[in-house]
Residue frames relative to the residue before (quaternion, step in Angstrom):
aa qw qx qy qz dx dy dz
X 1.0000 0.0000 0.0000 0.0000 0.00 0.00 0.00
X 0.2859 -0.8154 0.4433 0.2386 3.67 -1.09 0.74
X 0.0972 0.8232 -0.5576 -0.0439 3.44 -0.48 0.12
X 0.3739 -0.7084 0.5970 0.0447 3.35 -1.89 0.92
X 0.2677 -0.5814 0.7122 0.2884 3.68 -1.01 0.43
X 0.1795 -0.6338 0.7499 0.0607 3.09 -1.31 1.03
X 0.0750 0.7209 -0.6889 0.0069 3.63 -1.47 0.62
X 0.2112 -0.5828 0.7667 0.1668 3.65 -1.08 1.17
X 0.1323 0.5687 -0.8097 0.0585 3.23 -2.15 0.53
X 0.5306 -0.6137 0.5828 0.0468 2.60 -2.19 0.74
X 0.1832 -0.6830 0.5775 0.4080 3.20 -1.14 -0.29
X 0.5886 -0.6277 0.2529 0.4422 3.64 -1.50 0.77
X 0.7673 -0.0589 -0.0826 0.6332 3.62 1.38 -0.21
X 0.7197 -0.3849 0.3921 0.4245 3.69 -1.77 1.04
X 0.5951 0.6645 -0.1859 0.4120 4.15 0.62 -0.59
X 0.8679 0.0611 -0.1489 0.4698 3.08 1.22 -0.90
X 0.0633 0.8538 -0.4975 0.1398 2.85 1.90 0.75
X 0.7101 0.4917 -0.3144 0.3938 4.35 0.43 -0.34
X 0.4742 0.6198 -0.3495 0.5186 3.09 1.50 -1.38
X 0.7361 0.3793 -0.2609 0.4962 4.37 0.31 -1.64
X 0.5793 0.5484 -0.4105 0.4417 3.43 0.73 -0.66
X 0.7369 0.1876 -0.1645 0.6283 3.89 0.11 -0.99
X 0.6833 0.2962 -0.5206 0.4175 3.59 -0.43 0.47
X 0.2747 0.7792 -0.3724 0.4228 3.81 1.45 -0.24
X 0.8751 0.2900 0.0815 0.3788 2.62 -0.52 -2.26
X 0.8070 0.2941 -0.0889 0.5044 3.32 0.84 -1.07
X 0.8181 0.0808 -0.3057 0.4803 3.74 0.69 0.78
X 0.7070 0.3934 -0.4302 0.4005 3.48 0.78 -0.32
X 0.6326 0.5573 -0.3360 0.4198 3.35 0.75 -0.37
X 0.7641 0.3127 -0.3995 0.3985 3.33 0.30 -0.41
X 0.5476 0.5471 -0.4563 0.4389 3.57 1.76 -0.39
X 0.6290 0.4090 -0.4701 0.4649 3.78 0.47 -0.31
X 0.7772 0.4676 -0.3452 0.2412 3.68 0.23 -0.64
X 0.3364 0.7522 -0.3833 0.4173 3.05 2.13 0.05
X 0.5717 0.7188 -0.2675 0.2914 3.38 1.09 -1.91
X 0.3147 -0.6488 0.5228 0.4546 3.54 -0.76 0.03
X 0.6972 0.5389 -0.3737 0.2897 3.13 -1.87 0.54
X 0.6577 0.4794 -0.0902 0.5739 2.79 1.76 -0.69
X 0.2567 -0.8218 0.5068 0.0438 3.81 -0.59 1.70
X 0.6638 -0.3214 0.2309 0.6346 3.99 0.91 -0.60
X 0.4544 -0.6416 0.6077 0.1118 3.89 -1.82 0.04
X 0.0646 0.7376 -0.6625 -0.1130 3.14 -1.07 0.44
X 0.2598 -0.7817 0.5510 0.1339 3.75 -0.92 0.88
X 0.0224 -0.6924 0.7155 0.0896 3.59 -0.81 0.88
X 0.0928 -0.6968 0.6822 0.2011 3.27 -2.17 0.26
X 0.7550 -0.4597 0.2282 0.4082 2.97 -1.01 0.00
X 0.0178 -0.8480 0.5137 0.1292 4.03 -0.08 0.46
X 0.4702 0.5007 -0.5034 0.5242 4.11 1.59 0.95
X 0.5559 -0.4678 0.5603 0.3977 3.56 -1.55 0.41
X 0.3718 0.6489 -0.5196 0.4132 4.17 0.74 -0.03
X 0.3604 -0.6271 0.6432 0.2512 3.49 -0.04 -1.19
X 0.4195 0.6859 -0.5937 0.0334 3.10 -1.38 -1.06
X 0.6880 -0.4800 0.2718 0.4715 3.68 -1.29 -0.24
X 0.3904 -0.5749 0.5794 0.4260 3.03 -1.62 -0.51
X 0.3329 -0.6800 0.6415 0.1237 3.21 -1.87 1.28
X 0.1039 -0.7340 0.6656 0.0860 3.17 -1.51 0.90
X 0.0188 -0.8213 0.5420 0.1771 3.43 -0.59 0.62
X 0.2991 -0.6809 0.6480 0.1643 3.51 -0.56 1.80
X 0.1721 -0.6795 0.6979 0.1470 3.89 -1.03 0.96
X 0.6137 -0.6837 0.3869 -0.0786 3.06 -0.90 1.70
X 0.3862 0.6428 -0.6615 -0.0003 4.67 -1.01 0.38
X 0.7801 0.3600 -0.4134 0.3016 2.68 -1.33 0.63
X 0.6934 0.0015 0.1774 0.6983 4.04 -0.92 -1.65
X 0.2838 -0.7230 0.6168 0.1275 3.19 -0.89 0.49
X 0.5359 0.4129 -0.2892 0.6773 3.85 1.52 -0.45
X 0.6111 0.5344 -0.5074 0.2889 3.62 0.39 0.26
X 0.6642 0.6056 -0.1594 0.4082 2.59 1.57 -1.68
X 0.7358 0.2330 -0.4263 0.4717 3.45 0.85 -0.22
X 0.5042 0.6317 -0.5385 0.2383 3.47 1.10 -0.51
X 0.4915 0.6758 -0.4078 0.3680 3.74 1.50 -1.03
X 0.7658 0.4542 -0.2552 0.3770 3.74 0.45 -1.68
X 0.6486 0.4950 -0.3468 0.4626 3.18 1.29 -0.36
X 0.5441 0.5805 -0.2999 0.5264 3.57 1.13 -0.56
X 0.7292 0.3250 -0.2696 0.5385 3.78 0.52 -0.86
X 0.5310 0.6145 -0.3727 0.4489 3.83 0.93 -0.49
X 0.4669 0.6971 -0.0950 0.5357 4.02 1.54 -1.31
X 0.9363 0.1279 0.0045 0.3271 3.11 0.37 -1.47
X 0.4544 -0.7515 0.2898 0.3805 2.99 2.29 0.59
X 0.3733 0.7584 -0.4078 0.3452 3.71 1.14 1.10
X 0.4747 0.6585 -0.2457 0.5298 2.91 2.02 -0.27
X 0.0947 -0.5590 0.7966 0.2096 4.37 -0.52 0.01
X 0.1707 0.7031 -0.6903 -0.0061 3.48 -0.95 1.37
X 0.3843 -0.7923 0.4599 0.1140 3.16 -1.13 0.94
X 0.5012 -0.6835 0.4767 0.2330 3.69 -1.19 1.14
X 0.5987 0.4577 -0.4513 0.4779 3.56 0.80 0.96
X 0.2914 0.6715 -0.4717 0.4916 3.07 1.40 0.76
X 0.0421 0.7283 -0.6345 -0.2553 3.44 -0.90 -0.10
X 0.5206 -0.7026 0.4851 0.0038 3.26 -1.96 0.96
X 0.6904 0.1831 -0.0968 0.6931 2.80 2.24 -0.26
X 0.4626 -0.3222 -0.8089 0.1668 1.08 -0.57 2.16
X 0.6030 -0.5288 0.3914 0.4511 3.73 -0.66 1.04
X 0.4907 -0.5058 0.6069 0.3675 3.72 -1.56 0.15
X 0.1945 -0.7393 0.6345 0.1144 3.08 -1.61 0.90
X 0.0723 0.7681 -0.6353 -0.0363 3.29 -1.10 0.80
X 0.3043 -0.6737 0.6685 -0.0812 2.46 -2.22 1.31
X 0.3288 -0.7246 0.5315 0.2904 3.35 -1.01 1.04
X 0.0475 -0.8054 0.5418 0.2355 4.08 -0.46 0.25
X 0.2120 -0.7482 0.5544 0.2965 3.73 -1.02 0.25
X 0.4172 -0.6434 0.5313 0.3602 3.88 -0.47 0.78
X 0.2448 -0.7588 0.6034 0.0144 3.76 -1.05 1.20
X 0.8325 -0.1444 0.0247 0.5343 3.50 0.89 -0.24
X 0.0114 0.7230 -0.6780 -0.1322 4.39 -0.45 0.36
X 0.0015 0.7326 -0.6804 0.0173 3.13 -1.57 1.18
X 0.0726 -0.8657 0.4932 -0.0459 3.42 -0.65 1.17
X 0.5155 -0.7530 0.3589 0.1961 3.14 -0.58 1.54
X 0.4130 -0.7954 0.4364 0.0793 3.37 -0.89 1.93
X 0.7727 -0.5673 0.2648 0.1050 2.96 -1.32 1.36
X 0.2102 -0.7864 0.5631 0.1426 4.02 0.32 0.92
């Protein structure tokens, strides 16, 4: 079965929306994907004038509670480079997700 951590996040203000964007893409991610448990990431933002968070989908082998139990463990132990353009409020939420079904749209 596959599964993904999913994590919504913020930036800490509209301002440093680039600052999260390139520290994103270009250090936290590859430091979590380093972690065991952890296969690669995709990172969506938002692409409506709404807003909302950004989604990362960590793609997931093995324990899937390991894998985050891991990011939490290295997060603890200050193995993480986390960056103050994060915001904390509201805190990121993560969610392990298990893929129930992929359906891709045959070829004419």
């Amino acid at each position: 079965m596959k599964h993904y951590l999913l994590v919504e996040s913020y930036p800490s203000h509209p301002e440093r929306l680039e600052e999260f964007n390139k520290w994103y893409d270009e250090v936290h991610i590859p430091e979590v994907v380093a972690l065991d448990g952890f296969v690669g990431a995709t990172r969506l933002s938002p692409a409506d004038a709404d807003g909302g968070p950004s989604v990362t989908l960590y793609e997931l082998e093995g324990d899937p509670a390991a894998a985050k139990a891991n990011v939490h463990a290295a997060a603890a132990a200050k193995q993480l480079n986390m960056s103050d353009s994060l915001s904390y409020g509201p805190i990121p939420k993560m969610r392990i997700m298990e893929v129930k079904s992929e359906y891709v749209k045959p070829r004419s």
